[in-house]
Backbone as CSV, one residue per row, in Angstrom:
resi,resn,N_x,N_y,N_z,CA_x,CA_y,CA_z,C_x,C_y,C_z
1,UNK,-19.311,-1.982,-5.577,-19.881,-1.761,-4.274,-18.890,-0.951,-3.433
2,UNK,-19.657,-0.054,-2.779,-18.506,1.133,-1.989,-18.370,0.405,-0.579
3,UNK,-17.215,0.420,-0.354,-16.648,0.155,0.775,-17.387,-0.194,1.973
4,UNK,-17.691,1.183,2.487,-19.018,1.161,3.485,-20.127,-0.088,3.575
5,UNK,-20.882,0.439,1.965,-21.763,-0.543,2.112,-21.784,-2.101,1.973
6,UNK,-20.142,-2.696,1.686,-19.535,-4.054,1.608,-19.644,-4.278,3.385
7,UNK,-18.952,-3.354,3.980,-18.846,-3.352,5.378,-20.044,-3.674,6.328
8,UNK,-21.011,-2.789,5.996,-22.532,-2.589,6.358,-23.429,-4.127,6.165
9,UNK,-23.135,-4.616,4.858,-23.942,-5.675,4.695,-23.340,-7.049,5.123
10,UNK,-21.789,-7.050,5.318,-21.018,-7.850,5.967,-21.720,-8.000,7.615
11,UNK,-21.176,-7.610,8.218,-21.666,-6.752,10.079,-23.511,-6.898,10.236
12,UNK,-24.026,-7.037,9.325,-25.233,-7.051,9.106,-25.543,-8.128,9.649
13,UNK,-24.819,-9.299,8.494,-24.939,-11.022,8.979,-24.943,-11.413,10.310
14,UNK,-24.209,-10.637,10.933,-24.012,-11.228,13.012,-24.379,-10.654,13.853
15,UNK,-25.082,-11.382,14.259,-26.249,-10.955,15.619,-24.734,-10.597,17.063
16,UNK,-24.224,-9.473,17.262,-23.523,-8.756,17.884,-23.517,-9.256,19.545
17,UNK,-25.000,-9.092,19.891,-24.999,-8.566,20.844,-25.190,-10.605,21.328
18,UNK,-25.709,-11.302,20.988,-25.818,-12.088,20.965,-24.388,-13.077,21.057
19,UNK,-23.675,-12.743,20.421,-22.514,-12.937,20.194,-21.714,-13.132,21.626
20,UNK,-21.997,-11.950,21.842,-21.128,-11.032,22.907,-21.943,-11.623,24.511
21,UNK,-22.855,-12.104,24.372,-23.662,-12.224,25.419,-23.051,-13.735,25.594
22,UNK,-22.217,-14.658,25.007,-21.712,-15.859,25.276,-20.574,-15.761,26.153
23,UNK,-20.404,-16.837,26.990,-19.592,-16.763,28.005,-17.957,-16.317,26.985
24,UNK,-17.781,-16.879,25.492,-16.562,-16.953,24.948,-16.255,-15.268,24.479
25,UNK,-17.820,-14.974,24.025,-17.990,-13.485,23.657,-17.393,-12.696,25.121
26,UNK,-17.824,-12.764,26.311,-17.660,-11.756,27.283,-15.963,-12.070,27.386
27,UNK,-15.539,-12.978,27.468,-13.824,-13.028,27.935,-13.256,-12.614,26.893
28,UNK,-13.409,-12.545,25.791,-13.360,-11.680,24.438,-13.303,-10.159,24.723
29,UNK,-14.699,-9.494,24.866,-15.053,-8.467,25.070,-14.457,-7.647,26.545
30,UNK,-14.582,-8.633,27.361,-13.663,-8.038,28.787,-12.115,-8.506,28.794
31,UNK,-11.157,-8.802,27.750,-10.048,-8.770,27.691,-9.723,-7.823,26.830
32,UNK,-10.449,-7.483,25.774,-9.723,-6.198,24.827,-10.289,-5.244,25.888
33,UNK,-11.356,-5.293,26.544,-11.333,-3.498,27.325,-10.249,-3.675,28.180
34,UNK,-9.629,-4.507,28.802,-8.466,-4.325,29.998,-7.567,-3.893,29.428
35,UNK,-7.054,-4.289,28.070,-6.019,-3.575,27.531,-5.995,-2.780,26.780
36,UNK,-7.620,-2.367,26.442,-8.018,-0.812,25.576,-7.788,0.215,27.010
37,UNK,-8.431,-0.138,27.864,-8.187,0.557,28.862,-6.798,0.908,29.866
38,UNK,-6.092,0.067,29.957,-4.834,-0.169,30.362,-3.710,0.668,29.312
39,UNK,-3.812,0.438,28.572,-2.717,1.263,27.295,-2.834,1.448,25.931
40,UNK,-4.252,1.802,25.587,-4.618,2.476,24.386,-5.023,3.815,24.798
41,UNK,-6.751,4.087,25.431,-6.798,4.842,25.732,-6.586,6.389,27.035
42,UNK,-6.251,7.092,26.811,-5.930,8.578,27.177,-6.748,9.345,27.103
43,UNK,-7.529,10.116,28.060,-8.500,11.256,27.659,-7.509,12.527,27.713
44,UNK,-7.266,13.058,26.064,-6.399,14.236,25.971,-7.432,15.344,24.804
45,UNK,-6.882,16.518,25.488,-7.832,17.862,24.466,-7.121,17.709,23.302
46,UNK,-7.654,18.319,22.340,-7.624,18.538,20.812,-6.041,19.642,20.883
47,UNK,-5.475,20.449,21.948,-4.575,21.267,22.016,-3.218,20.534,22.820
48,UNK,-3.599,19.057,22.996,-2.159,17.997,23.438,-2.282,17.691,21.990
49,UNK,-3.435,17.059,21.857,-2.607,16.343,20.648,-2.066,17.357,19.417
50,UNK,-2.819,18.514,19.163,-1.612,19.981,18.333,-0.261,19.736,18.717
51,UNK,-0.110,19.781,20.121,1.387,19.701,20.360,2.062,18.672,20.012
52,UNK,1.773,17.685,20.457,2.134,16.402,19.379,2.836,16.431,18.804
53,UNK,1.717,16.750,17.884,1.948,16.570,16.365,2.747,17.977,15.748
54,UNK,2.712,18.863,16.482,4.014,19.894,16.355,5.016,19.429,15.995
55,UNK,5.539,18.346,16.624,7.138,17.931,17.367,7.074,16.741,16.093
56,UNK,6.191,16.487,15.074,6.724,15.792,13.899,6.592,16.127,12.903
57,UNK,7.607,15.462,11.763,8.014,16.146,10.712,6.357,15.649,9.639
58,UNK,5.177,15.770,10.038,4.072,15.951,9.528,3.035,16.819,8.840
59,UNK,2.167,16.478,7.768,1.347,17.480,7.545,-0.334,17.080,7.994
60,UNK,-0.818,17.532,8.401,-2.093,17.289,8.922,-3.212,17.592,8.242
61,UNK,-3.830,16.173,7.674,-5.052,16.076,6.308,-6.580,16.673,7.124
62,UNK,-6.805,16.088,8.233,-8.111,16.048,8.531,-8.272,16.059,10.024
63,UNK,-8.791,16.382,10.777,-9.151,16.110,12.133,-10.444,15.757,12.139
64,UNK,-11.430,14.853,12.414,-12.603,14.812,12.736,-13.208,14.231,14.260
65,UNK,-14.424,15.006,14.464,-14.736,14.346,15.568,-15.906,13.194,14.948
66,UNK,-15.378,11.955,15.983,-16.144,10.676,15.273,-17.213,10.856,15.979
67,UNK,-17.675,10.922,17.136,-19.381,10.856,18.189,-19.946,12.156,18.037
68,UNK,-19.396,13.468,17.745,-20.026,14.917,17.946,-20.631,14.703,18.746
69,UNK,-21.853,15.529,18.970,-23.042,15.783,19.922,-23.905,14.088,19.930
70,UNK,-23.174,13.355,18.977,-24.513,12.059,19.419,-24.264,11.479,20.995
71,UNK,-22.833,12.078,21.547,-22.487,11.385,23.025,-23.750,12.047,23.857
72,UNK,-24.531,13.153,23.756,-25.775,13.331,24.220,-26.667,13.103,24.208
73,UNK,-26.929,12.587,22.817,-28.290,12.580,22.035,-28.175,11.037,21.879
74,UNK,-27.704,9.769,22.117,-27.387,9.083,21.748,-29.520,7.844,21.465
75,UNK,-30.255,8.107,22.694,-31.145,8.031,22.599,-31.965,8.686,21.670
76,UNK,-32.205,9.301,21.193,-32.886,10.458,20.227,-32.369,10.011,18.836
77,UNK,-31.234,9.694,19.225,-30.672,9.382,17.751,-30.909,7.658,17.066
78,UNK,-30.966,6.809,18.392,-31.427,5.477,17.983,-32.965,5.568,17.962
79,UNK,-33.832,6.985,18.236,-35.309,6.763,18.215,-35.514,7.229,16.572
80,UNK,-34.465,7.862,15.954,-34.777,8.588,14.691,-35.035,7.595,13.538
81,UNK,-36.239,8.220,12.599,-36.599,7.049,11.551,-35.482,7.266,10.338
82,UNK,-35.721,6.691,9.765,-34.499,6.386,8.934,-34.285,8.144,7.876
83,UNK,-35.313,8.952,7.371,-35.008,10.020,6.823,-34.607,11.063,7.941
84,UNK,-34.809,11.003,9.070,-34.076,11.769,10.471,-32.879,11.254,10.406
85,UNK,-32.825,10.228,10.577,-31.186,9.898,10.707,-30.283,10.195,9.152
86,UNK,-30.974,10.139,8.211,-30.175,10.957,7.114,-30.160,11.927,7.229
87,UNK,-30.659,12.984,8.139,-30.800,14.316,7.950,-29.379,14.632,9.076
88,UNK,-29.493,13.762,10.138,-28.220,13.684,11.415,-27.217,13.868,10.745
89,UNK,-27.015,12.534,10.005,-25.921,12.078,9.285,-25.378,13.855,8.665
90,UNK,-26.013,14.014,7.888,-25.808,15.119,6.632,-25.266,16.327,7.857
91,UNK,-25.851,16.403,8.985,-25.538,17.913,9.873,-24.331,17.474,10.241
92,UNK,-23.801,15.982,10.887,-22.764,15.239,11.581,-21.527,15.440,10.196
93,UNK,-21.730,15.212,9.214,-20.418,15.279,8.584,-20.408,16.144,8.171
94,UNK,-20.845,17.296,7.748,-20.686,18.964,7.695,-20.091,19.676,8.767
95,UNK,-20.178,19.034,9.933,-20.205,19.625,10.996,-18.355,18.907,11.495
96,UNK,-18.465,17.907,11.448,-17.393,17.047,12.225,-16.077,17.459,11.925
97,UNK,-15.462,18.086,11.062,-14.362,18.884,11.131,-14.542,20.079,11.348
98,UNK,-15.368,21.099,12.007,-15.426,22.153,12.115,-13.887,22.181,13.832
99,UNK,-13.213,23.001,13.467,-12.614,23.424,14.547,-13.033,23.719,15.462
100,UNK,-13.965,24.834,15.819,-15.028,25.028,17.114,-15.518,23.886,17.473
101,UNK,-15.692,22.988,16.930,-16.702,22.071,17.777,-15.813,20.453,17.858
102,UNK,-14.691,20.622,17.542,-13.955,19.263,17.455,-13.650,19.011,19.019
103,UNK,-13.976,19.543,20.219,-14.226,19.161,22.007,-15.252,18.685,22.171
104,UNK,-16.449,18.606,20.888,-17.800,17.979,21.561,-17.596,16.613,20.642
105,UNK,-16.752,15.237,21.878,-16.294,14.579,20.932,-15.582,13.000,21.897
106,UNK,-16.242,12.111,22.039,-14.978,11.102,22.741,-13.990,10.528,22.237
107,UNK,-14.633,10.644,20.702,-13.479,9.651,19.717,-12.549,11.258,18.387
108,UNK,-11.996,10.963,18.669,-12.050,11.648,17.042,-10.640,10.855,15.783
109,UNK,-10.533,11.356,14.924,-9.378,10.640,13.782,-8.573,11.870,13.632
110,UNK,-7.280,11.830,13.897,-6.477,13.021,13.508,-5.660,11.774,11.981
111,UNK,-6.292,12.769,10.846,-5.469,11.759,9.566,-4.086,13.029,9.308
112,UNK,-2.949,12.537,9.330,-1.381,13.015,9.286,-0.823,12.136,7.901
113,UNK,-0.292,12.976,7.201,0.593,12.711,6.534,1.853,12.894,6.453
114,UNK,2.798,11.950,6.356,4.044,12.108,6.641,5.425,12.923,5.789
């Protein structure tokens, strides 16, 4: 069984939102954002983090953008039936390391090798 789909059918089992909707879930959920927010995340362009990663003795495997265009479409994309959303999928990872388009993006993975 591939990874993913161990993951997929794991995450499957727990009702999320439900979860999260418990008083233990929200002090959960509103203590990792204070400190996701507080000192994880940074909104920086794709040309800070180049510089960066200039300044180490690194080689750089992959850049991808993780959301692409779904940060727009995000509705459209939870309305899509399941062969639409394979078709997303298929444009989204063809697409997600393209250099031109790695700014249309909130998350992305810079993978570095050392």
């Amino acid at each position: 069984m591939e990874i993913s789909q161990y993951l997929s059918e794991f995450y499957n089992n727990y009702d999320e939102d439900s979860r999260l909707a418990s008083k233990h879930g929200s002090v959960e959920f509103l203590t990792t954002m204070r400190y996701v927010e507080k000192y994880i995340f940074e909104f920086v362009r794709k040309e800070d983090i180049d510089d960066l990663v200039r300044a180490l003795p690194v080689t750089r495997l992959h850049y991808a953008a993780i959301d692409g265009c779904a940060l727009f479409m995000r509705e459209a994309i939870d309305a899509m039936d399941d062969d639409t959303f394979e078709l997303y999928l298929k444009y989204h990872f063809f697409t997600c390391e393209r250099e031109d388009l790695a700014g249309i993006t909130g998350h992305a993975v810079d993978m570095l090798r050392k």
